[in-house]
C-alpha positions in Angstrom: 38.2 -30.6 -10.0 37.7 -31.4 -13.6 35.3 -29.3 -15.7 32.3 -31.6 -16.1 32.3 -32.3 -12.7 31.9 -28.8 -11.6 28.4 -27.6 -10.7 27.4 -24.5 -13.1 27.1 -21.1 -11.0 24.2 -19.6 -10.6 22.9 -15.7 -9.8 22.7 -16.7 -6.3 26.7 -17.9 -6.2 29.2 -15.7 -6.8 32.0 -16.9 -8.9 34.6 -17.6 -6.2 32.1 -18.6 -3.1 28.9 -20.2 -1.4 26.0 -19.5 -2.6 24.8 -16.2 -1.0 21.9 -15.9 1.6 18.6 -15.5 0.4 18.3 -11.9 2.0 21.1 -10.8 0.6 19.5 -11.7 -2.7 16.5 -10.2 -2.1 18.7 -7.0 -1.2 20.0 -6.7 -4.2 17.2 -7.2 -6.7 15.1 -4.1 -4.6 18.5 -2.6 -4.4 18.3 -2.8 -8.2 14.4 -1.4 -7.8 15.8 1.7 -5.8 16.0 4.4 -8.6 13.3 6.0 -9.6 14.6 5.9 -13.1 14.4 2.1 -13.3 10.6 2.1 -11.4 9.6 4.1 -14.0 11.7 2.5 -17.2 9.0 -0.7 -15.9 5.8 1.3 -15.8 7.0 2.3 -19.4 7.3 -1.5 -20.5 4.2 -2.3 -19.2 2.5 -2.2 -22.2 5.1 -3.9 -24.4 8.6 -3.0 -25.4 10.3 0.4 -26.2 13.7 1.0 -28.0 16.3 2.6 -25.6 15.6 6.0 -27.6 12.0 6.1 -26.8 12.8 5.4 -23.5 15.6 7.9 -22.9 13.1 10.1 -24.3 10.3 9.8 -22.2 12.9 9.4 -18.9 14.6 12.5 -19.8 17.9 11.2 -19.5 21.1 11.5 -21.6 22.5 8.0 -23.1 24.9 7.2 -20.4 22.2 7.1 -18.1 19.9 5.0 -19.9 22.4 2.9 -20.7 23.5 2.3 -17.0 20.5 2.1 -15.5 19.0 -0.9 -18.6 22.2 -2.5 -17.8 21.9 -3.2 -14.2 17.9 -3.8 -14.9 19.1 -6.6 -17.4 21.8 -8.2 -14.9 18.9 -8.6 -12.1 17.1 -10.2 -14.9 14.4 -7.9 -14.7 14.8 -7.1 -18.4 15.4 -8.7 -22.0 16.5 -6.9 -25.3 16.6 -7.9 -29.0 18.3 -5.8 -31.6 16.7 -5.0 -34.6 18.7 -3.4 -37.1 20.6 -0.5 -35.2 17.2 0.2 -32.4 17.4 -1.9 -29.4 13.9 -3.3 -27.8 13.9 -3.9 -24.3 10.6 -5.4 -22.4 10.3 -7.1 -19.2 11.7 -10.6 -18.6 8.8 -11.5 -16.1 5.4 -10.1 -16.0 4.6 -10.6 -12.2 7.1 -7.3 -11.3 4.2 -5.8 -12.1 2.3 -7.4 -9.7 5.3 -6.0 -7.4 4.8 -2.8 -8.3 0.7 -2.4 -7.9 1.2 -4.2 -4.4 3.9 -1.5 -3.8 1.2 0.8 -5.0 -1.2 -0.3 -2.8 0.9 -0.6 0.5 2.0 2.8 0.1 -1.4 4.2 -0.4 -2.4 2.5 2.8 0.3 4.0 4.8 -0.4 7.6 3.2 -4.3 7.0 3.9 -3.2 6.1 7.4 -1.5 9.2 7.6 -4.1 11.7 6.5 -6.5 9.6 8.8 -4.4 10.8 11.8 -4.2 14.4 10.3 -7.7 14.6 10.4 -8.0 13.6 13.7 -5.5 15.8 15.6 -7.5 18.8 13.4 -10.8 17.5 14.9 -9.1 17.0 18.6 -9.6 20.6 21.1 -7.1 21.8 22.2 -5.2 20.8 25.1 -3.8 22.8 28.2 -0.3 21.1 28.7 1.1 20.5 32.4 3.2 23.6 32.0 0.7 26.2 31.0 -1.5 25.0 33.5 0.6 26.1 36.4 1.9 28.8 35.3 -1.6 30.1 35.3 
């Protein structure tokens, strides 16, 4: 097929195939999410960008690490640099991850206040004779 009749790819084909399912997609970009690392290099950029030494810095991580994890971040698209001079500025591409994280946020303080909700209850609750006790008796 010549070259300018060829569609261009895009992330969701991968350069020799179909385009890939959309759960497959999805997989990957909260694959990407599934460091604690890169959760936290986002709740870092929230307020605006940070060179990759201020953010090694407040991660606590060596330059390797950094490096890996802003990678990947930047392949999902999650992320954007500029270079200015010899610092590099990363930010986030798209705002509503943050919306992402907050309704992470919330859904996992529902599930914890479920939890402690239940705790409460069994402290609360008599005690019970099981079947077992009772005729042994």
């Amino acid at each position: 097929m010549p070259a300018a009749a060829r569609k261009p790819r895009t992330g969701a084909q991968s350069q020799a195939g179909p385009p890939q399912p959309i759960h497959k997609i999805k997989a990957d970009f909260f694959r990407t999410l599934g460091h604690p690392a890169r959760v936290r290099v986002l709740e870092l950029l929230k307020d605006g960008e940070l060179t990759v030494g201020m953010l090694q810095a407040e991660l606590e991580i060596d330059s390797s690490g950094a490096s890996q994890h802003l990678a990947a971040m930047r392949r999902q698209g999650l992320l954007e640099s500029r270079r200015e001079g010899t610092s590099v500025f990363y930010r986030v591409r798209d705002p509503r991850i943050f919306q992402l994280l907050e309704t992470a946020k919330q859904l996992i303080g529902s599930h914890l206040e479920e939890t402690q909700a239940l705790l409460g209850e069994l402290d609360e609750a008599p005690p019970t004779r099981s079947k077992a006790g009772a005729k042994r008796r």
